[in-house]
Every structure is written in structure tokens, then in C-alpha cells.
C-alpha positions as CSV (number, residue, x, y, z in Angstrom):
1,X,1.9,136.4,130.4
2,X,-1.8,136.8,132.0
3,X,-4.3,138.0,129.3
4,X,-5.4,140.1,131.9
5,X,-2.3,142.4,132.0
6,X,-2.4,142.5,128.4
7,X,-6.2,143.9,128.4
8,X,-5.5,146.2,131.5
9,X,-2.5,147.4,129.5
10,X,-4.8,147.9,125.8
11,X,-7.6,150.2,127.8
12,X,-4.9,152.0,130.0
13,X,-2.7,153.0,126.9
14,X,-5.9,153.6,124.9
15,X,-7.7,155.8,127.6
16,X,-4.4,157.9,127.9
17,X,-4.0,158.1,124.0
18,X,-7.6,159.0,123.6
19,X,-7.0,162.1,125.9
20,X,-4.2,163.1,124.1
21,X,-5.8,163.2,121.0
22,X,-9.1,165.1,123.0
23,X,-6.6,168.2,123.7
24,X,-5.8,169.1,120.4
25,X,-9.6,169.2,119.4
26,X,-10.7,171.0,122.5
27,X,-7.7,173.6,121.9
28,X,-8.8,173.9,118.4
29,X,-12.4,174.4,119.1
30,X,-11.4,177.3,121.6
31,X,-9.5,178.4,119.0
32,X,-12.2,178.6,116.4
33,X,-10.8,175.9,114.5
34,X,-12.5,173.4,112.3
35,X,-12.5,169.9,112.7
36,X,-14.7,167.1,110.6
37,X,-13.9,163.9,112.2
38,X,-12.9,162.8,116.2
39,X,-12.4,158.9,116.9
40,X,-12.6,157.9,120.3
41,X,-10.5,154.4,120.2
42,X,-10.3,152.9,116.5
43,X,-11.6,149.9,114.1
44,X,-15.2,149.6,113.5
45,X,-17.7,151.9,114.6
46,X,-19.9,151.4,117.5
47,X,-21.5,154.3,117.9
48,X,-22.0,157.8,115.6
49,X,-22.9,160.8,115.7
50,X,-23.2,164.3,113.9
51,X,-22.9,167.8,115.6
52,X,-22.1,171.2,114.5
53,X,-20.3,169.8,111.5
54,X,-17.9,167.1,113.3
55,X,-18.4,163.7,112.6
56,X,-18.3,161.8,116.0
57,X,-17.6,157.9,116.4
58,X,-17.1,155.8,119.1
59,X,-14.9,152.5,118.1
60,X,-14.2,148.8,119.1
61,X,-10.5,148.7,119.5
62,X,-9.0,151.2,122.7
63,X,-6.0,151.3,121.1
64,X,-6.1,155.0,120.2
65,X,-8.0,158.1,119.1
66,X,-7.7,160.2,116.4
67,X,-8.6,164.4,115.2
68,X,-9.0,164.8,111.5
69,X,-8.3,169.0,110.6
70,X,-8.7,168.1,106.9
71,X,-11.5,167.3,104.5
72,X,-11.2,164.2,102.6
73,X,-12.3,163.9,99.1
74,X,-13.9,160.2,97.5
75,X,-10.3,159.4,96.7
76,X,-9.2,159.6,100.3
77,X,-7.1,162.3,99.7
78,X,-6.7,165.5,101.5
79,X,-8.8,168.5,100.1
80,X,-6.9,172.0,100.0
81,X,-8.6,174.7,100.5
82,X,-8.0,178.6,101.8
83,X,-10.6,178.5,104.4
84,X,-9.8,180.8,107.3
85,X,-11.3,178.2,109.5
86,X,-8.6,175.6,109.0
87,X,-5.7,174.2,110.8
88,X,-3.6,174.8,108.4
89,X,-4.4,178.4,107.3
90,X,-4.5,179.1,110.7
91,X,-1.3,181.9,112.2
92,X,2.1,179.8,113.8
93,X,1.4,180.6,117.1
94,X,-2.6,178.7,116.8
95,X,-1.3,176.2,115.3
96,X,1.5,175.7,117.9
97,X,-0.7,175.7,120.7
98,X,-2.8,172.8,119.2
99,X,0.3,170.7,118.6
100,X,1.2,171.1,122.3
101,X,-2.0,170.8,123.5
102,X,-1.6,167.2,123.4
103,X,1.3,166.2,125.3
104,X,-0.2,169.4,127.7
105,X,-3.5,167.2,128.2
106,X,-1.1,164.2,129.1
107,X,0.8,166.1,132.1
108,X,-2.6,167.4,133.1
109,X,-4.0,163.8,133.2
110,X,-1.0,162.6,135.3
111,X,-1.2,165.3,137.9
112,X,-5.3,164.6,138.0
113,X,-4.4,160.8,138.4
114,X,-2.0,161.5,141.1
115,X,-4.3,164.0,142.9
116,X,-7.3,161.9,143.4
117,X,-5.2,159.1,144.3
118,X,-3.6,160.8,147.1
119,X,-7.5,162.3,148.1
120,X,-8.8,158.9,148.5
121,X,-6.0,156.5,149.9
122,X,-3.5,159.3,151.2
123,X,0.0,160.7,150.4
124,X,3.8,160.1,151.2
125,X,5.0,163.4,152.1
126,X,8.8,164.0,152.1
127,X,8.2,165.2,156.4
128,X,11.0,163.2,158.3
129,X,9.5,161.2,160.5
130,X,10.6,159.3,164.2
131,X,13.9,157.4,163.2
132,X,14.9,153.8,164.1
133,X,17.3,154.0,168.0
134,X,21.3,153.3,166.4
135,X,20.3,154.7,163.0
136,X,22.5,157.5,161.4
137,X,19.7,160.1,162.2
138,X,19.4,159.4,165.5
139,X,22.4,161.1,166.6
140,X,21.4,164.1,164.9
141,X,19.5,166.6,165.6
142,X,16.7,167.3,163.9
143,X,12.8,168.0,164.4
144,X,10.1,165.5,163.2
145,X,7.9,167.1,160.9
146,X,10.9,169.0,158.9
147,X,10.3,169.0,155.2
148,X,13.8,167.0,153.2
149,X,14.5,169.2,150.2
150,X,17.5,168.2,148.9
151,X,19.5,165.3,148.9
152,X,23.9,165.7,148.7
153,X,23.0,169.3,147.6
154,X,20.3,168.1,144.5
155,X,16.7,169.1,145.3
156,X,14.1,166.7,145.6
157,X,10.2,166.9,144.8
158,X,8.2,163.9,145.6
159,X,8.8,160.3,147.5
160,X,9.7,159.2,143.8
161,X,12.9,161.0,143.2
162,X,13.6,160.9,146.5
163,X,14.0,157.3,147.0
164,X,16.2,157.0,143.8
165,X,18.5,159.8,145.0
166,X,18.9,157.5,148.6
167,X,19.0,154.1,147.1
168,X,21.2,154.7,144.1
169,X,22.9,157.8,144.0
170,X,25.0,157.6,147.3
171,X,26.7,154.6,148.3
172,X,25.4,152.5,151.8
173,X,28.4,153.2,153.3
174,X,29.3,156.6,152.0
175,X,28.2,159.7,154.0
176,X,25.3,161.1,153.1
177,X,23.9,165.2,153.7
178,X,20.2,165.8,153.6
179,X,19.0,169.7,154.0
180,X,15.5,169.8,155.6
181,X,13.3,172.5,156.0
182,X,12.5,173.6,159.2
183,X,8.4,173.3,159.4
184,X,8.0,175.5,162.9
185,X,10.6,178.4,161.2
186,X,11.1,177.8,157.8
187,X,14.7,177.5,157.8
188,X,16.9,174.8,156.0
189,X,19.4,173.0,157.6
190,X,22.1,170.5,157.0
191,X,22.6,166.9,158.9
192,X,25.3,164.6,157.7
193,X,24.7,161.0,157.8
194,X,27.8,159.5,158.9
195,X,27.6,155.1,158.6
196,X,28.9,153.1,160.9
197,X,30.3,149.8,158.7
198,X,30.7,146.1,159.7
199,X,31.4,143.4,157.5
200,X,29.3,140.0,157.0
201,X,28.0,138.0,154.7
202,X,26.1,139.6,151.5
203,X,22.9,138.9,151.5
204,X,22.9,141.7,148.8
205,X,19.2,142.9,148.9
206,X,17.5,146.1,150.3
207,X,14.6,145.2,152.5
208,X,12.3,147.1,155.1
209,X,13.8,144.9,157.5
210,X,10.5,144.4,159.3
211,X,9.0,140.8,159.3
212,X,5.9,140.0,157.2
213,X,2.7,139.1,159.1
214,X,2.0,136.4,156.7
215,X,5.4,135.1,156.1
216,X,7.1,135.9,158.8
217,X,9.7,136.9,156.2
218,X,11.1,140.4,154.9
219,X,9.9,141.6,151.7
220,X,12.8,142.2,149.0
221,X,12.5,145.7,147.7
222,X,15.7,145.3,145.4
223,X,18.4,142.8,144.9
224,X,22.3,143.6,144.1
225,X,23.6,142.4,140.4
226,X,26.3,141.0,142.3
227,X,24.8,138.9,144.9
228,X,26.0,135.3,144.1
229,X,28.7,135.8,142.4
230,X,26.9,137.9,140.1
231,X,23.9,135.4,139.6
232,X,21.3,136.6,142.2
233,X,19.3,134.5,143.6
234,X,16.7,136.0,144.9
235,X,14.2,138.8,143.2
236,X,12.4,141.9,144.2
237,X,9.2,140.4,145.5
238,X,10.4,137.7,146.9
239,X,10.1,137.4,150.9
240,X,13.3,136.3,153.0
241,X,12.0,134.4,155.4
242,X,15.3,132.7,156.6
243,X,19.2,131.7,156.1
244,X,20.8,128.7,156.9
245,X,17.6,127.8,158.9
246,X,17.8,130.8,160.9
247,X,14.5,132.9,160.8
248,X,15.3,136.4,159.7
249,X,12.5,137.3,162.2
250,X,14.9,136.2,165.1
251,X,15.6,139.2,167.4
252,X,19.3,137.9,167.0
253,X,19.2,137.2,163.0
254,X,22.1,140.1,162.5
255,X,24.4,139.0,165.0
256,X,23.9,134.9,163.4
257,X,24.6,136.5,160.0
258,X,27.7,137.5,161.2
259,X,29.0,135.0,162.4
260,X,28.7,133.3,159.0
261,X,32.3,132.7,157.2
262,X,33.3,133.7,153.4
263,X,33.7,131.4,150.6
264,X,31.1,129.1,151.9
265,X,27.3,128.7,150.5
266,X,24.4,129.8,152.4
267,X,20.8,128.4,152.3
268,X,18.2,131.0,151.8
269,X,14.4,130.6,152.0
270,X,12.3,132.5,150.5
271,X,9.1,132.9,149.6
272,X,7.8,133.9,146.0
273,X,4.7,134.1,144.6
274,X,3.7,132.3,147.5
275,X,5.6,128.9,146.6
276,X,8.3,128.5,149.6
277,X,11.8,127.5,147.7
278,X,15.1,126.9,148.9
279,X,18.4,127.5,147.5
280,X,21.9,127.9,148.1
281,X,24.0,131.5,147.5
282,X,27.1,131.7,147.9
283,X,28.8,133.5,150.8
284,X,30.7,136.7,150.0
285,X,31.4,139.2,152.5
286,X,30.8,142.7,152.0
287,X,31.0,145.7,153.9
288,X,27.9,147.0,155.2
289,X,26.2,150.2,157.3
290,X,24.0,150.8,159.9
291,X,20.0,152.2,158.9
292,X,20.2,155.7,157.4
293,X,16.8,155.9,159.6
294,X,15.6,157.9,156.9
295,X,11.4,157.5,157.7
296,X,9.1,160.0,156.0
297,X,5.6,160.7,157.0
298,X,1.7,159.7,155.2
299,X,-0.9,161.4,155.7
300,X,-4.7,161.3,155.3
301,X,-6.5,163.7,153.7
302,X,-8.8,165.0,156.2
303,X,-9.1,168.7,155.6
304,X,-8.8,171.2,152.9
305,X,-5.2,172.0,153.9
306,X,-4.2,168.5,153.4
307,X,-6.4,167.9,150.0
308,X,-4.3,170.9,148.8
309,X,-0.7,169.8,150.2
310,X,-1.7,166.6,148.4
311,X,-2.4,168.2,145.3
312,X,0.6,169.5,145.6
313,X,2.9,166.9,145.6
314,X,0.7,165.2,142.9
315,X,1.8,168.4,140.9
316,X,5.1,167.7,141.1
317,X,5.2,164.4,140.0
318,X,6.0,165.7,136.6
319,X,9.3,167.1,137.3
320,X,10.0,163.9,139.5
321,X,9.4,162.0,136.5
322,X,11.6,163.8,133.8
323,X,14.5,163.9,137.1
324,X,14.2,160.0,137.2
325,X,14.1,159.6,133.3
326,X,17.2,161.8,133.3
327,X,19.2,160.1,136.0
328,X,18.4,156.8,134.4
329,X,19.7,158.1,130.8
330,X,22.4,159.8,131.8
331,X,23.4,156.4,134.1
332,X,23.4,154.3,130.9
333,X,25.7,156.5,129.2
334,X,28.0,156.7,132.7
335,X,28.0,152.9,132.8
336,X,26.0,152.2,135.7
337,X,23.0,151.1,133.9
338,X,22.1,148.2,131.2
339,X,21.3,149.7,127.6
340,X,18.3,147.5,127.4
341,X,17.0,149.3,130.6
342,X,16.6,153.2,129.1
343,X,13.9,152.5,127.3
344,X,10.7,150.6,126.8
345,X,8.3,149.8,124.9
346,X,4.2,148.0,124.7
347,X,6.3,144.6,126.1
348,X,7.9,146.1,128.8
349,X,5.0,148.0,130.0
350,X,2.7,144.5,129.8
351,X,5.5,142.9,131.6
352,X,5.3,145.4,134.6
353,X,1.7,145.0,134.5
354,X,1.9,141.8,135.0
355,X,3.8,141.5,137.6
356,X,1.5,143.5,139.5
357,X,-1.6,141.9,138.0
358,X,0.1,138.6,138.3
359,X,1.5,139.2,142.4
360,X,-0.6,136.5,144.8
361,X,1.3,138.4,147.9
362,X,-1.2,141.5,147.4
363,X,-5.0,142.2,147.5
364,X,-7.2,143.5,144.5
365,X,-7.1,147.0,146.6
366,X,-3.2,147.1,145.8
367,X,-3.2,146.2,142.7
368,X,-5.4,148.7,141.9
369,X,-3.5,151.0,143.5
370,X,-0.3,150.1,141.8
371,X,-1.8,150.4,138.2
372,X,-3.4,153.4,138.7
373,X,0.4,155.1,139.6
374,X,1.4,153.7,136.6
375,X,-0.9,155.3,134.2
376,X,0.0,158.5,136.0
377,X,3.3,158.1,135.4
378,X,3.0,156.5,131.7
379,X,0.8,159.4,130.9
380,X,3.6,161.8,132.2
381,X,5.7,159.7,130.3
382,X,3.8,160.2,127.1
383,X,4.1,163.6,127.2
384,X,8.0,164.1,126.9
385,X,7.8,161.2,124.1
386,X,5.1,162.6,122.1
387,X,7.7,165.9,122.1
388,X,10.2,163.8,120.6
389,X,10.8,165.3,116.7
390,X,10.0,162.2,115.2
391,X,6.9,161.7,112.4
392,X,3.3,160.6,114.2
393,X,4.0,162.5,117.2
394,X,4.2,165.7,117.9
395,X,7.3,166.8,118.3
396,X,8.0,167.2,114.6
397,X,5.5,169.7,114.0
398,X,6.3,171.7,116.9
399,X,9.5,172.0,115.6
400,X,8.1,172.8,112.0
401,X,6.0,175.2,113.2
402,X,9.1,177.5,115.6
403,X,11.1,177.1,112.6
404,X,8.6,179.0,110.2
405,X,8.6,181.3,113.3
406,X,12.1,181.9,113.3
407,X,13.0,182.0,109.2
408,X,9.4,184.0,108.7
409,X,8.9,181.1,106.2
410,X,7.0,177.4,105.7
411,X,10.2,175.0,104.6
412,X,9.9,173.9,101.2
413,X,8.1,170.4,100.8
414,X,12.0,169.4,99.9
415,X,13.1,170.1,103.1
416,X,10.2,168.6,105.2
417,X,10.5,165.5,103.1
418,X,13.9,165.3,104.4
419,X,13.1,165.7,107.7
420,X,9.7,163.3,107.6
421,X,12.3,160.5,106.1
422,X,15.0,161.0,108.7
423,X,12.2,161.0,111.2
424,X,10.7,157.6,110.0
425,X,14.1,155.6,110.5
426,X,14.7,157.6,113.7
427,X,11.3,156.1,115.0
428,X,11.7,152.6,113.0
429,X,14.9,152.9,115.4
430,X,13.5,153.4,118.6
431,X,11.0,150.9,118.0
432,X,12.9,148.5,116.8
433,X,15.2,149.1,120.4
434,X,12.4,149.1,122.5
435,X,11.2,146.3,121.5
436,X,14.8,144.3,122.0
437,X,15.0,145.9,125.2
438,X,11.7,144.4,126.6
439,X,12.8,141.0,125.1
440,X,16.3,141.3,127.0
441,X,15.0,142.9,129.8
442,X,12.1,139.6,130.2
443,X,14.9,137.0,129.4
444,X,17.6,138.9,132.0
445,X,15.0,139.3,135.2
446,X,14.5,135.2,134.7
């Protein structure tokens, strides 16, 4: 594990914490509410400050933030009072808003993220663009330009949740319906991708299918669980760069493949992490389809119209987000997924950094590039987790709070004592699974 990834990871989770944290106490402070201590990150103090009655520090450790709405006494214990400036003499619906104004700030963050990404290096619109001659599309008609908005009948909102519904909703050699938008009338419309299938040798991994300038190899994008006889061989990452001796940059590289017989072992080189290796796979044949020729358009920002089409697809990322987190849950439970894949924890999330920290195949601009989508989508992430009804985060007290809406009542201290303990094994729980699904997860992906 680089120490890098684990630093990267310790200031991004901090950063999007601190924010959090910042929403309640601006909320509050529109609201006229009083607050005596903000924490930006935590440990010693670095830096301090007084102002309007709200103690200010500035810590060592970006590992979080923190809002105190209560005075302590030399005891450290909390000082009641009947106030009318305080949190909790404040009316339901106050005090609702600054609970959600936390997880709020975090989907506000993650569109922000995503917006001046897409400014600066451009965005991946969902616009079909020219598709590949002998591709599915091709004999369709259809109008480059034209907006995809749903995908076998289920809406899609970014590139995100668009890819997952292609790749791993609807089978390569099952037919496939994509309704476009028409961008000259505004009409949708319906084309069927209808595949063509061969069989030949599995090579089981999806790839762009267009050689590598440095390799001369194609990049792996994702590798099938049963490739090998269910031992893969290969990893995403990794660059193909040929079979039994045969360059996959060959014009003729699909017709050698099959040609290749079952039951016997094929070589593969490959590339990864920029070490050339060699090993042997064996041969099972599977049956396989032509190219969807599914191509969607970038763009440049380059005028207002764009910045604003980009900012828009930035602002959708949300819902893409809580799509894929739902498809992914609900695939566990279905039987398609691993259990240790629904969730994960400060492990998993180093792990990913990692790799992308870790990758010799791309430049620092990349990189970049790649941990700056996963803030915005780990600060998305945050939002729906920090809603979760479980004690520390938010979700409990938002729940408190519209059930002394609905019963006209606080609960008695018996009752949220009940619920604070039930909560505290509930998140013991989760931790406890997160953590044993980034540990499976590390030793599974070796």
C-alpha cells in the first residue's frame, strides 16, 4: 500500500467531512442559532480564534470537523439551559433543517466537484455518436447527435449509469432497446440491437478493442469471474498485448482467435503495471456478439451553452449514484453480486486510491483526474450514509425529530436510549462488515 494513497485518502475524507460539518453551522447561523465551538479537522490546535461568541480552531489531524450547539461546563458536561437561542429549544422544523443541512452540503459539494471538472477537462455526454461499420447500430437508423434516455425501457442520467445498465444489466448476446431523443425534433424513439453471435475461444474480458500506442496492446476494462476456469488470469488494468504469440493488434487477430480449439491452453501476454508477463489460460469457448457500436459524444466546454449542459449532467450525478448503489444492492441480494462487494469501508476506499495513485500506465494529469471523480462521488456517497438512522450521523436525529412531528411529543429519554443502543450495534455492525469486506475484497482481486 503506497503511503501516498493513504494521505490522499486522510485529506480527501477529511475535506469532505469538514464540509459536512460547515452546513449545519452555516444553516444554524441563518437560522439565528447559537453555536460556541467549530473544529475544522481535529487533534491539537493550530490555529484559534474568537468571533461573535464562537470559538474557532483550526487542527492538525484532517480527519474530521466538528459543531458544538451546547455549552460545556468545567466538568465537560453539557449545560442545560432555556435559551431561545439554542439548538435544542429551537421549533422541529429548525432543528430538522440543520440536521439535513449536512448530508445537503455533501450533494452540493459532489455536484460542485463534478461541475468544475467537466468546465475544465470536458464532459461525456450521453449524444450517440458515429458507430463502428458491422456493429448492431449500424444497421439502424438513427441520427448522430440524438440524446440515449433510457436503456431496455429504465431511464438513464449520466455516462455512469449508463455504462452499468450496458455492461451488466443485458447480456452480450441478448438484444438490447435503447430510446433516444431526437436532438433536431425532440422526439424519442426506439432502435433494437439485435447481435449477431459466433463462438471462439473466451478470452473473457471487455476491452476498447483499439490498440494502445505504447503497448501496442488493448487495455482491459473488465475481466469475467469465469475466465479460466473461473480463475482469471488477467485483471482490469492489465494491457492484452497478444495470444499464443499472435499480436492482438493484427488486422486478422479475430479471425486467428477463432481458429483456436477448446480444451486446450492459451498463452496470453500482457502487460501490467508495466512489467510484460506471460501466462497460460485455459481455452473455453464461449458464445460471443458483434460491437453494440454504442459510441457517445465529449465535449469541450467552449461557450455558455455548453458550461451549462455540463452543469447539468454534473447535477445529475447524484441520482446516477443512488441508481448504481441500488442496482449493486439489490444484485447482491438477487445473487449476481459477492456480499463483500455492497459495501466499503476507509480500506476499500485506500485500496481504490491506490490503484490509481499506484498505476505507472497513466500521467499525474489522470490521476488527478481520477481522484477528483472519486471525491465527487464519495461525497455523494456520504450523503445517503450520513441519512442512515444510526447514532453519530445524522440519520437518527432526523428521524427523532419527524417523529416528535408526527406524535406532537419529544420520546421519553427511555425510548431514545433504546433506539441510541440499537443504533450503536447497528453501526458496530456495519463497521465491523465493512471492514471484512475490504479485507476479502483485497485478498479476492489478488
Amino acid at each position: 500500500m503506497n503511503v501516498w494513497s493513504i494521505v490522499v485518502v486522510i485529506i480527501m475524507l477529511g475535506v469532505l467531512v469538514t464540509i459536512h460539518e460547515l452546513g449545519h453551522f452555516w444553516v444554524a447561523s441563518l437560522l439565528k442559532i447559537k453555536a460556541f465551538e467549530v473544529s475544522i479537522f481535529v487533534g491539537p490546535r493550530l490555529i484559534h480564534w474568537t468571533r461573535k461568541g464562537v470559538d474557532y480552531s483550526i487542527r492538525l489531524i484532517p480527519l474530521g470537523a466538528y459543531v458544538r450547539f451546547t455549552d460545556i461546563d468545567e466538568n465537560g458536561e453539557a449545560v442545560t439551559s432555556d435559551a431561545p437561542d439554542l439548538l435544542i429549544n429551537q421549533p422541529r422544523w429548525k432543528r430538522l433543517l440543520v440536521a439535513l443541512a449536512g448530508p445537503f452540503m455533501n450533494v452540493v459539494l459532489g455536484v460542485l466537484i463534478f461541475a468544475v471538472l467537466f468546465w475544465v477537462t470536458g464532459f461525456t455526454s450521453l449524444d450517440i455518436g458515429t458507430t463502428p461499420r458491422g456493429s448492431q447500430l449500424s444497421s439502424q437508423e438513427y441520427t448522430v447527435g440524438d440524446h440515449i434516455v433510457a436503456v431496455n425501457g429504465q431511464p438513464v442520467y449520466t455516462y455512469l449509469d449508463f455504462y452499468f445498465a450496458v455492461d451488466n444489466e443485458v447480456r452480450k448476446i441478448d438484444p438490447m432497446t435503447v430510446t433516444l431523443k431526437s436532438a433536431e425534433t425532440g422526439k424519442k424513439y426506439d432502435v433494437t440491437l439485435t447481435p449477431e453471435t459466433k463462438s471462439r475461444p473466451m478470452l473473457g474480458i471487455t476491452t476498447y478493442q483499439t490498440t494502445d500506442n505504447k503497448y501496442k496492446g488493448w487495455e482491459i476494462l473488465n475481466v469475467d469471474e469465469k475466465q479460466n476456469n473461473g480463475k482469471p488470469v488477467l485483471k482490469i488494468g492489465d494491457y492484452l498485448v497478444a495470444v499464443d504469440d499472435k499480436p492482438v493488434a493484427d488486422e486478422d487477430f479475430l479471425e486467428f482467435l477463432d481458429t483456436r480449439n477448446e480444451g486446450d491452453t492459451m498463452k496470453l501476454t500482457f502487460v501490467r503495471n508495466g512489467v510484460t508477463m506471460e501466462k497460460d489460460c485455459i481455452k473455453t469457448m464461449i458464445t460471443y456478439a458483434n460491437d453494440r457500436g454504442l459510441r457517445i459524444l465529449s465535449y469541450n466546454v467552449d461557450s455558455p451553452a455548453r458550461a451549462l449542459r455540463a452543469f447539468g449532467y454534473a447535477a445529475k450525478m447524484p441520482m446516477a449514484v443512488v441508481i448504481l448503489s441500488y442496482k449493486s444492492i439489490s444484485n447482491v441480494f438477487e445473487g449476481k453480486e459477492e456480499v463483500y462487494n455492497m459495501v466499503s469501508g476507509p480500506v476499500g476506499v485506500t485500496t481504490v486510491v491506490n490503484d490509481v495513485v499506484g498505476d505507472v500506465d497513466d500521467n499525474v494529469g489522470d490521476k488527478i483526474y481520477m481522484l477528483i471523480v472519486i471525491s465527487g462521488i464519495i461525497s455523494i456517497g456520504l450523503t445517503f450514509t450520513n441519512l442512515l438512522p444510526i447514532p453519530g450521523l445524522d440519520g437518527v436525529q432526523i428521524i427523532l425529530i419527524i417523529v416528535e412531528m408526527v406524535i406532537g411529543r419529544r420520546l421519553s429519554k427511555k425510548a431514545e436510549g433504546v433506539i441510541n443502543v440499537v443504533g450503536f450495534f447497528l453501526l458496530i455492525a456495519l463497521v465491523l462488515f465493512a471492514f471484512a469486506s475490504d479485507i476479502i475484497r483485497i485478498f479476492v482481486e489478488r
